[in-house]
Backbone bond lengths (Angstrom), bond angles and torsions (degrees), N, CA, C in turn:
res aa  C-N    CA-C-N  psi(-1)  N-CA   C-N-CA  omega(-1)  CA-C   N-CA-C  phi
1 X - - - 1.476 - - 1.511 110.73 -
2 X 1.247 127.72 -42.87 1.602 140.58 160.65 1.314 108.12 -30.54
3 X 1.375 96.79 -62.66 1.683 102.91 -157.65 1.679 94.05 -58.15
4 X 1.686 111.65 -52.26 1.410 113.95 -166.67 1.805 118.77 -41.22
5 X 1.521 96.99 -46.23 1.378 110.37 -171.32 1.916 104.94 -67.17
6 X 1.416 118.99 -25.82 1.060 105.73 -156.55 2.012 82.47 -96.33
7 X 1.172 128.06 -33.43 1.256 116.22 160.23 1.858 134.15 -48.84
8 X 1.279 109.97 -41.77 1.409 97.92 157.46 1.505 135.67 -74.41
9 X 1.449 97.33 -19.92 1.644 111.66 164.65 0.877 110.61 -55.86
10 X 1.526 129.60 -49.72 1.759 127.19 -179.04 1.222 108.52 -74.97
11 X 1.357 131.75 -50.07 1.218 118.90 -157.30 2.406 101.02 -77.39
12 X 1.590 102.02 -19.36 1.802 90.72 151.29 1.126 115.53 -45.81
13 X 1.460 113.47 -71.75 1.239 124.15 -173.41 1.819 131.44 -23.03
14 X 1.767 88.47 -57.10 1.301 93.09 -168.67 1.980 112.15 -83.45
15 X 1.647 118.61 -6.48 0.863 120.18 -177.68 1.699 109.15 -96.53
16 X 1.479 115.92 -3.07 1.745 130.71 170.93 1.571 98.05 -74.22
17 X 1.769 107.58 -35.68 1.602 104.38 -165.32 1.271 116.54 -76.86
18 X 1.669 109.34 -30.00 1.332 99.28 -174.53 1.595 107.70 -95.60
19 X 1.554 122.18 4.80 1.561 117.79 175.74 1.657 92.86 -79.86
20 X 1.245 109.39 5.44 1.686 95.41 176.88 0.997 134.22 -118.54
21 X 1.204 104.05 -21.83 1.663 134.67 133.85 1.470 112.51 -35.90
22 X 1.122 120.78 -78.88 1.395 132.00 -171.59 1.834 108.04 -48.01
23 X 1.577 115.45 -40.49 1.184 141.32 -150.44 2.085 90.49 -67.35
24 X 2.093 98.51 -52.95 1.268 92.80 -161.48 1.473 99.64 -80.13
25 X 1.203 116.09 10.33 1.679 111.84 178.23 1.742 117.32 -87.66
26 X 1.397 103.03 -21.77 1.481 97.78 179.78 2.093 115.00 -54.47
27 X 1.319 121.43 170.51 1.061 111.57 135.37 1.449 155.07 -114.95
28 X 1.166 117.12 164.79 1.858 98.77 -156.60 1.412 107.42 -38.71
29 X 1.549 99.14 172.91 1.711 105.09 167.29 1.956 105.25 -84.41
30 X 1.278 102.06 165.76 1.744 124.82 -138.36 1.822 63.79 -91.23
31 X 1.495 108.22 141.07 1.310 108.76 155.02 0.987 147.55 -80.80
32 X 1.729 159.60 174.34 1.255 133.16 177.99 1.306 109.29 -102.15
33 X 1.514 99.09 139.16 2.132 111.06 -177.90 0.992 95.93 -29.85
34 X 2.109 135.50 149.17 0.849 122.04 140.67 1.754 138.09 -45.82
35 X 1.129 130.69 164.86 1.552 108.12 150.32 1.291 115.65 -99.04
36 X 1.653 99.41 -149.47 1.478 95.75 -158.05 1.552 98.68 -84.23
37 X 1.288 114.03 -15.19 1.697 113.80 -163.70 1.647 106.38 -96.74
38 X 0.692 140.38 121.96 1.786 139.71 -167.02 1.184 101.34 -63.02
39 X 1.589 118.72 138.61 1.278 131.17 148.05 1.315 105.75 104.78
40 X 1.329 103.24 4.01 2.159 121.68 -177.99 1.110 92.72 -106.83
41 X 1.534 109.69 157.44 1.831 127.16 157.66 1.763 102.32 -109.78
42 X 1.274 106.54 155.60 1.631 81.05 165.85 2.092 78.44 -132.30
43 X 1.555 118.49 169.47 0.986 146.05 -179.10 1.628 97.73 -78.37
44 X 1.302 121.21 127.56 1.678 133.84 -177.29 1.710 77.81 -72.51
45 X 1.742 94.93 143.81 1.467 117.63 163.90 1.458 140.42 -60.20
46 X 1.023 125.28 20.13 1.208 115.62 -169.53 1.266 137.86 -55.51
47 X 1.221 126.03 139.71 1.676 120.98 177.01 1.544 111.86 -143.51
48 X 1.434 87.99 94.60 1.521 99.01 176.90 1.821 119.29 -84.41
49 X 1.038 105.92 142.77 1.776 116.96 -178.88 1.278 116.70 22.64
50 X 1.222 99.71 72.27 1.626 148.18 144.45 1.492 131.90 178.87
51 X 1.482 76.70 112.04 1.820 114.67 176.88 1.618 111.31 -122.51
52 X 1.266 103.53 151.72 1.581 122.03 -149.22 1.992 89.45 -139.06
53 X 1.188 105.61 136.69 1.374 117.44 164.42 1.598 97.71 -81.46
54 X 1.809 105.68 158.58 1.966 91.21 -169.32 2.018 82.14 -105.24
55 X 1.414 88.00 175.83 1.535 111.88 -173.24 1.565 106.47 -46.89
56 X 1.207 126.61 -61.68 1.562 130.58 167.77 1.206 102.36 -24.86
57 X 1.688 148.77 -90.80 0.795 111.58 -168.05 1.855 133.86 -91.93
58 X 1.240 98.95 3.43 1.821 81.74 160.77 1.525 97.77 -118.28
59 X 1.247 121.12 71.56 1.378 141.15 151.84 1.775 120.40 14.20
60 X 1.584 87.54 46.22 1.416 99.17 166.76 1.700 104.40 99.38
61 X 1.477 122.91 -5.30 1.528 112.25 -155.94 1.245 102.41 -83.21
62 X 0.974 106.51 -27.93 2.239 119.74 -174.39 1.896 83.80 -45.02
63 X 1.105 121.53 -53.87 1.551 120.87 -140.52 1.699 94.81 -95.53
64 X 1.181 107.88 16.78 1.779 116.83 -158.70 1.643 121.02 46.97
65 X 1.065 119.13 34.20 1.631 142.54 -164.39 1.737 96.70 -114.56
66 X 1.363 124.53 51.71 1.863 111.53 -171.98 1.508 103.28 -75.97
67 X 1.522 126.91 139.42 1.509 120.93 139.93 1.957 94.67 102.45
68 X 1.943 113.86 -0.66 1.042 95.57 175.16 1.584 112.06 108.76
69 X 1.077 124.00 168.10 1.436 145.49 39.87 1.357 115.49 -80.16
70 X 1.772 108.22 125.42 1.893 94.36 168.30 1.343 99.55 -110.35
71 X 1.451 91.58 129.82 1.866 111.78 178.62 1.215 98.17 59.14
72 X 1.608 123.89 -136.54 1.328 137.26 -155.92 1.542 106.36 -74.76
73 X 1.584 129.56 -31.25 1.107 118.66 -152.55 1.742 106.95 -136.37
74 X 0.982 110.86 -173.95 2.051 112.08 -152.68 1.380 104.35 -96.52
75 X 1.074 122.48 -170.49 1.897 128.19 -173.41 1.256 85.95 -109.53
76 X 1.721 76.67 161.41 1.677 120.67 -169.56 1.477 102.36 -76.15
77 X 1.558 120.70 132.64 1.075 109.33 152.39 1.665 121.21 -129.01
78 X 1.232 121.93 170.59 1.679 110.15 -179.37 1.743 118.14 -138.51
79 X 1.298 125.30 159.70 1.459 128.71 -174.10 1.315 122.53 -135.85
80 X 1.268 147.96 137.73 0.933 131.45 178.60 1.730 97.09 -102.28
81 X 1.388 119.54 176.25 1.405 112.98 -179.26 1.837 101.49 -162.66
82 X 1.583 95.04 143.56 1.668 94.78 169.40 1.684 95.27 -128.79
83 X 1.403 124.49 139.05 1.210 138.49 135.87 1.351 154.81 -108.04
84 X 0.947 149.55 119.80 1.084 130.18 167.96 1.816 121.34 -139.33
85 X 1.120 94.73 163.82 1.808 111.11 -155.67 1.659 104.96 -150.94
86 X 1.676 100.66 -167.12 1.674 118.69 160.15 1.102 123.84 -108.07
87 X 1.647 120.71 128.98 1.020 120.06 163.36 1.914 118.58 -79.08
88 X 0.858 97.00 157.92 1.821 105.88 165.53 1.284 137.49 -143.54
89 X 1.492 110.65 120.83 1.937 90.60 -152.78 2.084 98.97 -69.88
90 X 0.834 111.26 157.36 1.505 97.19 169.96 1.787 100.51 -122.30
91 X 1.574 112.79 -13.90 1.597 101.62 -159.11 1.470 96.15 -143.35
92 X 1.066 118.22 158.86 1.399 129.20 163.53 1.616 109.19 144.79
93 X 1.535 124.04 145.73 1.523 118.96 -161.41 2.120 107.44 -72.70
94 X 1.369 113.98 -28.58 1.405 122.89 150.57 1.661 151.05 -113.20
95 X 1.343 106.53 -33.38 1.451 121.92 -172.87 2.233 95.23 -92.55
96 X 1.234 103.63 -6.34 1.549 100.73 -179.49 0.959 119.11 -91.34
97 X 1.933 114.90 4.77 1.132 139.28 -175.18 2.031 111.34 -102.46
98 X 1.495 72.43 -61.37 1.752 99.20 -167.98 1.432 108.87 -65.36
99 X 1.517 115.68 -33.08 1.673 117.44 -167.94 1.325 88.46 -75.13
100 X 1.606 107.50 160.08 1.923 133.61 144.49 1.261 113.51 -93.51
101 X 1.624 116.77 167.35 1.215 98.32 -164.20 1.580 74.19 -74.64
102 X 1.892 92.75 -161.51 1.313 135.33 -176.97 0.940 155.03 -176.22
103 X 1.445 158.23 -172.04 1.795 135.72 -166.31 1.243 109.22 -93.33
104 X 1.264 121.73 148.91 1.450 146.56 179.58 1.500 103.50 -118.57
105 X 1.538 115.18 153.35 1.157 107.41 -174.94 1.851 91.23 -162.55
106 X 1.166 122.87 116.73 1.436 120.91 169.44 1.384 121.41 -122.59
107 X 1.174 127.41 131.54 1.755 131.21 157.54 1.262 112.52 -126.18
108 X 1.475 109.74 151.80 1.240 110.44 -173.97 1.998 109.57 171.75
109 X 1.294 130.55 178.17 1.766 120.01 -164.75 1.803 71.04 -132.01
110 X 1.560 84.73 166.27 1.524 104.75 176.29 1.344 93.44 -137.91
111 X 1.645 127.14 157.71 1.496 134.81 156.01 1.337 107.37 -101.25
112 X 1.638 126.47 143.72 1.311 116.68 -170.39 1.679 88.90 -126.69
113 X 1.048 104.84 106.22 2.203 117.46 149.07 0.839 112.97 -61.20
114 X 1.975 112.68 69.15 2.027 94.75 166.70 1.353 129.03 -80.52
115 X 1.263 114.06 141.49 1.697 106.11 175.19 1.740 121.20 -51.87
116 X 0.770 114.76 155.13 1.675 130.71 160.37 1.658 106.26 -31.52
117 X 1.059 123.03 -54.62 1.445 109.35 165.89 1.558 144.58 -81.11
118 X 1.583 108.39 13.76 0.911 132.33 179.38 1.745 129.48 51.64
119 X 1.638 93.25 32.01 1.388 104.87 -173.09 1.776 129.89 -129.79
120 X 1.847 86.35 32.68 1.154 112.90 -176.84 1.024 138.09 176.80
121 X 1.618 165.28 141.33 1.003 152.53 -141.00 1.449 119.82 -151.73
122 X 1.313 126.45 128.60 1.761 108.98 167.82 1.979 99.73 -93.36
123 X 0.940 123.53 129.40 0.958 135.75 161.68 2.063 125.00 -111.42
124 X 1.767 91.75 145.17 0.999 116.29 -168.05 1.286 103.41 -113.11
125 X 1.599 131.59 139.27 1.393 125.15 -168.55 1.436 138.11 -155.34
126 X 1.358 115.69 97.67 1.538 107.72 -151.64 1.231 118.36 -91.39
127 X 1.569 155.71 169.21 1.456 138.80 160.23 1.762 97.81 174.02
128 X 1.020 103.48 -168.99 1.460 135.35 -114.68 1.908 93.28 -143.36
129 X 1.741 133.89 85.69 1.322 117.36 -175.99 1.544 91.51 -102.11
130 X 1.364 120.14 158.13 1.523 124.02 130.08 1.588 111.76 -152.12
131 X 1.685 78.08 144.66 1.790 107.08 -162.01 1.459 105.10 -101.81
132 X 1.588 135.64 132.90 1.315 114.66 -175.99 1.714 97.53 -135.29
133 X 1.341 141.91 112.78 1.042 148.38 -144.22 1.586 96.73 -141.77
134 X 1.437 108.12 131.00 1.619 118.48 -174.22 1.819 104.00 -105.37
135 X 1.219 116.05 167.36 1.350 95.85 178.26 1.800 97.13 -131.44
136 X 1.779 83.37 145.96 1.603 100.99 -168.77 2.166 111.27 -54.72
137 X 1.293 103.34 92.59 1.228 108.37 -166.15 1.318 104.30 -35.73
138 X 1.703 150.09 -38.37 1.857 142.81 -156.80 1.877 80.62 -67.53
139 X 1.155 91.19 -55.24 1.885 101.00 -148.23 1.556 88.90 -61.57
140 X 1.514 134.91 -30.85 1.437 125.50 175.56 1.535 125.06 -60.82
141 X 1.600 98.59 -38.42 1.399 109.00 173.99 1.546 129.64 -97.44
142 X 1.351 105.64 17.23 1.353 119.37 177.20 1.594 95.77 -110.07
143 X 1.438 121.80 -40.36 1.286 126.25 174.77 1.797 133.31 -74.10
144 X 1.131 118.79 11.73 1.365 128.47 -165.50 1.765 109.91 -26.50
145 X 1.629 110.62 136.83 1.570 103.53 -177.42 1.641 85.64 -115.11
146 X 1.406 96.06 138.04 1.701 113.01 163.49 1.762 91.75 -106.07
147 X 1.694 97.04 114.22 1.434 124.21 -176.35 1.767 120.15 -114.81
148 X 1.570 114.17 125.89 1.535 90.14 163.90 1.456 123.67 -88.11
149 X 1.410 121.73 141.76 1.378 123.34 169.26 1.010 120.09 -69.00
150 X 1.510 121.97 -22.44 1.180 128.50 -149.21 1.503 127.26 118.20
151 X 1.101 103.14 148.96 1.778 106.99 -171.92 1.574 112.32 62.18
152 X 0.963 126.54 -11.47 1.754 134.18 168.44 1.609 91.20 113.58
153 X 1.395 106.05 46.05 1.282 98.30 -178.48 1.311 118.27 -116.91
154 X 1.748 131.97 101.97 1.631 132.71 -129.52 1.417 103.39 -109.32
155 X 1.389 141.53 138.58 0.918 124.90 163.63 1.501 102.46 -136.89
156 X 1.327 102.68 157.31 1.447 113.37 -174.77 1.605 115.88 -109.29
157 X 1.723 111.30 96.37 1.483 112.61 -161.84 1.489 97.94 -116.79
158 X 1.645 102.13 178.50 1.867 107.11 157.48 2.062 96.50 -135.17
159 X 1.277 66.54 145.97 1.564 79.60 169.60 1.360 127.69 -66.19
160 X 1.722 97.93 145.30 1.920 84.49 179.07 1.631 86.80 -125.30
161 X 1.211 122.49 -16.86 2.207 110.34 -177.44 1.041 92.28 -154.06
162 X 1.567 111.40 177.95 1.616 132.84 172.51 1.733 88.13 -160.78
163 X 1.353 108.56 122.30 1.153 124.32 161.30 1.914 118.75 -105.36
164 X 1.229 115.70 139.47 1.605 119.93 -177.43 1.335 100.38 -144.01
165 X 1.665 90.99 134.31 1.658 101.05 -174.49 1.554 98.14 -139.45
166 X 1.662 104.23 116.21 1.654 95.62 172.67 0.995 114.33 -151.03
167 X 1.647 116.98 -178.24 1.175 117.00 -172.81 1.142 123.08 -127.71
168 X 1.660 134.37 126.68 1.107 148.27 -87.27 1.861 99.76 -149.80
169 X 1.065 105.79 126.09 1.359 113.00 159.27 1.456 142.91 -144.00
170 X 0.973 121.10 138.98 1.666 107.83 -148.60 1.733 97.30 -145.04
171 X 1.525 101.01 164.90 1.380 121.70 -175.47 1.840 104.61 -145.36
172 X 1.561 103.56 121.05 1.368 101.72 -178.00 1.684 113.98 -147.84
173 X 1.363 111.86 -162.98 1.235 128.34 178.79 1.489 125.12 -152.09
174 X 1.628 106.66 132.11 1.457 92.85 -168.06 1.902 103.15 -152.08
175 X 1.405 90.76 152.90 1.730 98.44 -160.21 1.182 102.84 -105.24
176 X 1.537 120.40 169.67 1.592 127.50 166.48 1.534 97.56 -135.30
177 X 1.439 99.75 123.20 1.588 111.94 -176.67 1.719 97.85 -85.47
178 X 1.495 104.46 156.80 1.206 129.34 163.17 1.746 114.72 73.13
179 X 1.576 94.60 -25.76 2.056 99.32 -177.89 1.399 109.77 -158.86
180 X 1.005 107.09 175.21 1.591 123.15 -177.67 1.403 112.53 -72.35
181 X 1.625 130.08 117.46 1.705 114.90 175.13 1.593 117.95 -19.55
182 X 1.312 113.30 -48.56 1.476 119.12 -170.24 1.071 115.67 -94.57
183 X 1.771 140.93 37.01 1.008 155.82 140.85 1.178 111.67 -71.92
184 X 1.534 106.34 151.38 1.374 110.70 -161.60 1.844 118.26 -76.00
185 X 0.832 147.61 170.35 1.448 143.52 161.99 2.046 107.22 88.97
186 X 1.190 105.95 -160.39 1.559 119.27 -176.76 1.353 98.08 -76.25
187 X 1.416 123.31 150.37 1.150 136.90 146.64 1.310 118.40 -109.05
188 X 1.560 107.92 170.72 1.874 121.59 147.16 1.329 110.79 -107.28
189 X 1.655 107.57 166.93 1.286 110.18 -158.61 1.476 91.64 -135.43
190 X 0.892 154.82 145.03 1.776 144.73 130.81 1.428 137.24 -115.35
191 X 1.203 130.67 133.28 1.368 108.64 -175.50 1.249 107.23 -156.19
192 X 1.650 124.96 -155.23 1.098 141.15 173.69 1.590 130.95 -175.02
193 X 1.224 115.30 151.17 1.359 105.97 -170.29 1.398 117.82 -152.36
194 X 1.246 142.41 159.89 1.586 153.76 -178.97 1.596 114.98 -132.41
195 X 0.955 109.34 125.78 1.692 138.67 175.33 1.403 136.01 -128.54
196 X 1.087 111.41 168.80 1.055 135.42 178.95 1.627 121.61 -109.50
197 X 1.378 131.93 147.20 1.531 125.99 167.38 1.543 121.75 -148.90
198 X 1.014 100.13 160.79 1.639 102.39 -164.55 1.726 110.75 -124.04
199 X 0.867 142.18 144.33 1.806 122.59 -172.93 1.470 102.59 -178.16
200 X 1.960 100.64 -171.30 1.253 107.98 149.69 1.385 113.31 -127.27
201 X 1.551 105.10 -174.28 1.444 111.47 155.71 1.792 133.23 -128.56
202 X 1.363 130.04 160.88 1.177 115.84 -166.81 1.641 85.47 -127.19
203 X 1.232 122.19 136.60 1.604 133.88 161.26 1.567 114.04 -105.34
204 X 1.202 128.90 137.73 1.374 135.33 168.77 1.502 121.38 -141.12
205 X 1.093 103.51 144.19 1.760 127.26 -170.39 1.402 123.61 -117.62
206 X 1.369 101.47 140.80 1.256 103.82 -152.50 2.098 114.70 -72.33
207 X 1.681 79.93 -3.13 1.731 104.28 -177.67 1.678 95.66 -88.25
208 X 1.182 128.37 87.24 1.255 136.42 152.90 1.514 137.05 -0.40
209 X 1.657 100.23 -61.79 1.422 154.95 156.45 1.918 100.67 -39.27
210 X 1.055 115.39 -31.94 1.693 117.21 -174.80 1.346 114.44 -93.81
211 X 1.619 104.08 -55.63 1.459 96.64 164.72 1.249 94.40 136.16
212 X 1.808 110.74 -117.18 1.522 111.19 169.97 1.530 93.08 -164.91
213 X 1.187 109.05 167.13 2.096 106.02 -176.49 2.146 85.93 -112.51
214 X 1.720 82.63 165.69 1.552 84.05 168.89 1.629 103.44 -150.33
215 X 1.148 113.23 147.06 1.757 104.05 163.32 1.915 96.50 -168.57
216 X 1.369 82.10 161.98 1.610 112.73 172.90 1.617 119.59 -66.64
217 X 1.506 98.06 106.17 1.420 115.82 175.50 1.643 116.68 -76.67
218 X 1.272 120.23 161.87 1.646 124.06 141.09 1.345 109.01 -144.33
219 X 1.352 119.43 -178.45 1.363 124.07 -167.09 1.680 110.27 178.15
220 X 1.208 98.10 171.44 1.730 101.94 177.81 1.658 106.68 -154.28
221 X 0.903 116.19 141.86 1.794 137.05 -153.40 1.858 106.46 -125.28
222 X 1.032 115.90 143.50 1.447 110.22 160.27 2.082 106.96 -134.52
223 X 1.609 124.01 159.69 1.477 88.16 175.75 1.127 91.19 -158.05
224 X 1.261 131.87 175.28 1.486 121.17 -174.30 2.257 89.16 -141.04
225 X 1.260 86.31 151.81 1.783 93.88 -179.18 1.280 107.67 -152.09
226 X 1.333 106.65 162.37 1.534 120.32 169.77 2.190 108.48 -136.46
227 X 1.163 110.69 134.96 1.342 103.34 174.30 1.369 106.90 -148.61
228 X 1.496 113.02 150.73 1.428 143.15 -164.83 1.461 95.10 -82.85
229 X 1.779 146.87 121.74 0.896 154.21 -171.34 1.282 99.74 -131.08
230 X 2.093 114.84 115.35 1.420 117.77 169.81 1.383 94.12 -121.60
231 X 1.086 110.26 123.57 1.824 120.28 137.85 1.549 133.73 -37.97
232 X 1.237 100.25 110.56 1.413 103.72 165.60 1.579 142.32 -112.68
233 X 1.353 111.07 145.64 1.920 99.54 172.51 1.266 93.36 54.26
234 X 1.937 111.31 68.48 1.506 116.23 179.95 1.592 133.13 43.78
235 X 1.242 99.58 5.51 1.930 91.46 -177.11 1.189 103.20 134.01
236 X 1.511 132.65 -17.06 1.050 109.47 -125.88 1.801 106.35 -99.49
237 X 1.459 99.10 -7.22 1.696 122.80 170.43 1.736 114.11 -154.62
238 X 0.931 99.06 133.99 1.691 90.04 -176.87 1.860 91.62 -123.75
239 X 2.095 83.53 145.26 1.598 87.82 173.01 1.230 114.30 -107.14
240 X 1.070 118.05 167.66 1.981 123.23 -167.91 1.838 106.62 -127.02
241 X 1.222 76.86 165.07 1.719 77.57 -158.92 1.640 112.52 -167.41
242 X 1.354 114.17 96.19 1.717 125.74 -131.85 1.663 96.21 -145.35
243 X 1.703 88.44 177.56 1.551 112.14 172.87 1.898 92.60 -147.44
244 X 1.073 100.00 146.98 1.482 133.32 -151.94 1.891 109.52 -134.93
245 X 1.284 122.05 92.09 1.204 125.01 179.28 1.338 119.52 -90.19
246 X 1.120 125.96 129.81 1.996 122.55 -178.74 1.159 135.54 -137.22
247 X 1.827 123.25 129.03 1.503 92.76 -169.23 1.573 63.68 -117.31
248 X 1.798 95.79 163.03 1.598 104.50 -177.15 1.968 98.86 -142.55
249 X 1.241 135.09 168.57 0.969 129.96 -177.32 1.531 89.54 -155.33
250 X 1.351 106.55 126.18 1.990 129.16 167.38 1.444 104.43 -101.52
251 X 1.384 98.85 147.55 1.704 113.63 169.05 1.603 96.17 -117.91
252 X 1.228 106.73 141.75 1.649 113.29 -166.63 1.548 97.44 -154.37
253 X 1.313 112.04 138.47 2.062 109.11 144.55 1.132 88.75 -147.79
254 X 1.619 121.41 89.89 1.309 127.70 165.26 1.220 123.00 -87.42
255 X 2.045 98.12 -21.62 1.542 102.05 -179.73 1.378 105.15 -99.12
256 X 1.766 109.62 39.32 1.844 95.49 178.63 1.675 105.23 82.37
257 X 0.820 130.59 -29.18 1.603 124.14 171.24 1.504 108.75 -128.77
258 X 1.629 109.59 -160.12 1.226 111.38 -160.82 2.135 91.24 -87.99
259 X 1.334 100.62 115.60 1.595 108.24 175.99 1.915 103.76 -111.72
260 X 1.214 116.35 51.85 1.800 99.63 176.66 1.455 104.86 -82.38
261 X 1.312 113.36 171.60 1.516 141.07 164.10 1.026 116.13 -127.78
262 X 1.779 102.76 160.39 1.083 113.88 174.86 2.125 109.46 -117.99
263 X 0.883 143.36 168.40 1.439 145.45 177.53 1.318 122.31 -160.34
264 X 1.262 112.54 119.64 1.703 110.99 171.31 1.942 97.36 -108.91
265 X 1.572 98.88 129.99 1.891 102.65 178.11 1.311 92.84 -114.54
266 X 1.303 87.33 174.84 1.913 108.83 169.79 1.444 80.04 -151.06
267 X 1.746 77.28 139.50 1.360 86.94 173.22 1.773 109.67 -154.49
268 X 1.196 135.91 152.52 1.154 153.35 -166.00 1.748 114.90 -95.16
269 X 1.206 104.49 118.14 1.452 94.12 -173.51 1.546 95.80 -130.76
270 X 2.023 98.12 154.21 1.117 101.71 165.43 1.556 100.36 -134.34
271 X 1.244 126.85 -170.26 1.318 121.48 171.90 1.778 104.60 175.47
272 X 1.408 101.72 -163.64 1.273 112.35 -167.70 1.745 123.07 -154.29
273 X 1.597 122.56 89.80 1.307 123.34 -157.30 1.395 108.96 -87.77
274 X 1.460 116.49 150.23 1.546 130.77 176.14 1.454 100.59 -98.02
């Protein structure tokens, strides 16, 4: 038992000697950078696991700020939209006579410039019309057109349609009564706008045998609207849901002379805002 005790005594011993040994072998600890003020340390920065995307790209939401304001004025927003309605010619020196009304059909996205207070927008607006108008067969066959096809080649038809398909561009402005777009619940919407359009047209006769004429339209539109705006899935898209008033004016000589119109539509819109 002696011997034992005086054996773990040594072998303490000799494992105290070399933790002290070992001890003067380390080297010091690494010092801290000075700072800027003499005779201070400051602690190196670290920031481990937590990282943040910056405001640029999630557009302010980190800070609960979504969509902006940048600088003076409010975030962008955008819509796509489908409508359709009746057109009606009301004017033109022949075809404002001869046409019935007929279907209208529009699609197309808008960009909305809202102000900083979120209670209004200039909007910009592109899309896609076509107008399809039949013609009142008495007034076709009381009216006969002696037409050239071409090459001096005349035929004497009446109309049975005129189709116009164009493309549309516009510049407008539009309000939200009673609250801010980004208030909570339903809104109203109202607005109005003026354009421009670019297209063609297709003519057809009730003479088979002729064929159909075609030529390059333009025109310019103005329209005034109102639409029902609900929020959905918290905010996160709202759908719209409207009536759409229009007077529009075409320049045409499809029949060989001066053929313009005039048209007031209504038209029904629905759509879907970002």
């Amino acid at each position: 038992m002696r011997a034992k005790n005086l054996f773990l005594n040594a072998l303490c011993g000799t494992l105290l000697s070399a933790g002290s040994l070992l001890a003067q072998d380390l080297p010091s600890a690494i010092p801290y950078p000075e700072s800027a003020t003499e005779g201070t340390t400051a602690a190196p920065n670290v920031d481990e696991g937590h990282h943040e995307l910056s405001n640029w790209i999630t557009y302010g939401c980190a800070t609960g700020n979504c969509l902006g304001p940048t600088g003076a004025n409010g975030p962008l927003s955008y819509d796509l939209y489908f409508r359709t309605g009746l057109t009606q010619p009301v004017g033109g020196e022949f075809l404002g006579r001869l046409l019935n009304g007929g279907m209208a059909f529009d699609v197309g996205g808008r960009a909305l410039f809202l102000n900083a207070e979120r209670t209004g927008a200039n909007v910009f607006d592109l899309g896609i019309s076509n107008y399809n108008n039949k013609a009142d067969i008495s007034e076709s066959l009381q009216n006969p057109l002696t037409i050239d096809f071409g090459n001096k080649t005349f035929h004497t038809v009446t109309v049975r349609s005129l189709n116009r398909t164009f493309f549309n561009l516009a510049l407008g402005r539009e309000s939200y009564l009673f609250q801010s777009i980004d208030a909570p619940g339903r809104k109203w919407s109202v607005g109005f706008d003026v354009g421009g359009r670019y297209g063609s047209a297709m003519m057809r006769f009730n003479e088979d045998h002729t064929g159909h004429l075609t030529d390059v339209i333009g025109g310019t539109f103005t329209g005034l609207y109102s639409n029902l705006l609900c929020p959905v899935n918290h905010g996160a898209c709202i759908l719209e849901f409207g009536v759409r008033t229009e007077y529009s004016y075409t320049w045409s000589d499809i029949m060989r002379r001066m053929s313009d119109l005039q048209d007031f539509n209504v038209l029904v819109t629905t759509g879907i805002r970002y």
